[in-house]
C-alpha positions in Angstrom: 10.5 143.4 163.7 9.0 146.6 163.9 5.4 146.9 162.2 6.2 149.7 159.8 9.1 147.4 158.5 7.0 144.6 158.2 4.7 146.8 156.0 7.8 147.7 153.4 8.4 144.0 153.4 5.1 143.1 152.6 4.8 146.0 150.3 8.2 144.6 148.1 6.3 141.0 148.5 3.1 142.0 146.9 4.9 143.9 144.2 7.1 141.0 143.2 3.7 139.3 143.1 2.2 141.7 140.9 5.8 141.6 138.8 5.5 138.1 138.6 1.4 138.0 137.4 2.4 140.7 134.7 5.7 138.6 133.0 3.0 135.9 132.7 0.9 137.7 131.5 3.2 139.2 129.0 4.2 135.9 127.9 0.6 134.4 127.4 -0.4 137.6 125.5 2.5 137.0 122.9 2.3 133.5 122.8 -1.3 133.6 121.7 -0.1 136.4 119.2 2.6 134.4 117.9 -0.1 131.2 117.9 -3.0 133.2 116.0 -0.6 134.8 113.5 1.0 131.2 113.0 4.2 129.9 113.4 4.5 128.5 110.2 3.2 131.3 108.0 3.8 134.3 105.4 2.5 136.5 108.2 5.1 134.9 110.7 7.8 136.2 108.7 6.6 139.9 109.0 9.1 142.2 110.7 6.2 143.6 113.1 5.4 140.1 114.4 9.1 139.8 114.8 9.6 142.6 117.0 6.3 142.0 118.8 7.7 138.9 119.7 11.2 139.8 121.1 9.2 143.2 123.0 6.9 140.5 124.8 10.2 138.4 125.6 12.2 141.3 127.1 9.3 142.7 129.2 8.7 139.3 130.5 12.3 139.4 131.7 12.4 142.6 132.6 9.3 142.2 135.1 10.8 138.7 136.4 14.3 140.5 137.0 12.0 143.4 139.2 10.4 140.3 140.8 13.2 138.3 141.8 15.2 141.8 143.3 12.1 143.0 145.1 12.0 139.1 146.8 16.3 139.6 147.6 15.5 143.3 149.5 12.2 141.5 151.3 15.2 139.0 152.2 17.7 141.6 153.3 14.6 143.6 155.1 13.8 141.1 156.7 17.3 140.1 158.3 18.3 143.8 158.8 20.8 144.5 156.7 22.0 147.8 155.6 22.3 147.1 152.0 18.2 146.6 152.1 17.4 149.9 153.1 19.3 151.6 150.6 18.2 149.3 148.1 14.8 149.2 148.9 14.6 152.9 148.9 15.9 153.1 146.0 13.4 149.9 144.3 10.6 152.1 146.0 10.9 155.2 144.2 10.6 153.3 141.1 7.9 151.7 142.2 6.3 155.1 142.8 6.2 155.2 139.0 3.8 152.2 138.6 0.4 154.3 139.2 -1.6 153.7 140.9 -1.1 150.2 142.7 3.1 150.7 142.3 2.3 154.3 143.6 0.8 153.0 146.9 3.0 150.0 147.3 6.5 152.9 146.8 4.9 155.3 149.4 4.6 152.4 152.2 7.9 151.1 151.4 9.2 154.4 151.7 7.3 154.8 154.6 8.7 152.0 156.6 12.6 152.4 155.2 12.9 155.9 156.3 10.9 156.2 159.2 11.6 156.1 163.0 11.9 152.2 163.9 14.2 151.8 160.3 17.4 153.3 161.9 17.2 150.9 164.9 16.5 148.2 163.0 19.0 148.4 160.2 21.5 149.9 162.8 23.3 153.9 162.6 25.1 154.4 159.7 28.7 153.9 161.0 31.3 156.5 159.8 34.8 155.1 160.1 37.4 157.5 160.7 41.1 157.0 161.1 42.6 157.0 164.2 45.0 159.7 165.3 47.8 158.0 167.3 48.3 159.7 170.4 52.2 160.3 171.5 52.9 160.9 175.3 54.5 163.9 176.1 57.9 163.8 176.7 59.8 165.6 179.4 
């Protein structure tokens, strides 16, 4: 494997890392909330505390999801296939949003997927075009 591909690997392995530290995080945060406010209480039954709640939820699976898909490209990066590059490219402009850790994490992934050594390791797009049968001339 070429080193610039093991670089977008790694780069998709540290951010499903990073992915996976935050939905914990997210989860301890509003656990605690939920814990401090009380379960059992008046306060519980607020419609802030409510929504607090499910927000912490979702982005805890939202950031385990990103986790789990950056782990299947490293897979498919890994083993070469075609599918990885495209969806790796595509994981590694969103990263490019997380500034500035998911910034420098996109631009090496992006780096290594579109760069020289990517097209021979993930192969030549292959264009399939139909065959024209070819007729011997007749005399």
């Amino acid at each position: 494997m070429p080193d610039s591909i093991k670089v977008a690997r790694i780069a998709f392995v540290v951010a499903a890392g990073l992915e996976i530290a935050t939905a914990a995080l997210f989860v301890f945060i509003f656990i605690a909330g939920a814990v401090l406010i009380g379960w059992g209480t008046e306060r519980a039954g607020l419609l802030g505390s409510a929504l607090l709640g499910a927000a912490g939820i979702v982005l805890a699976v939202a950031f385990t999801a990103f986790a789990v898909a950056n782990l299947f490209i490293a897979s498919g990066i890994a083993k070469g296939r075609p599918w990885a590059r495209i969806a790796g490219t595509a994981m590694a402009v969103v990263l490019l949003i997380g500034f500035p850790v998911g910034t420098v994490l996109g631009i090496l992934a992006l780096m290594g997927l579109l760069g020289r050594d990517a097209r021979d390791w993930f192969g030549a797009p292959r264009i399939s075009r139909p065959s024209i049968p070819i007729t011997p001339p007749t005399v």
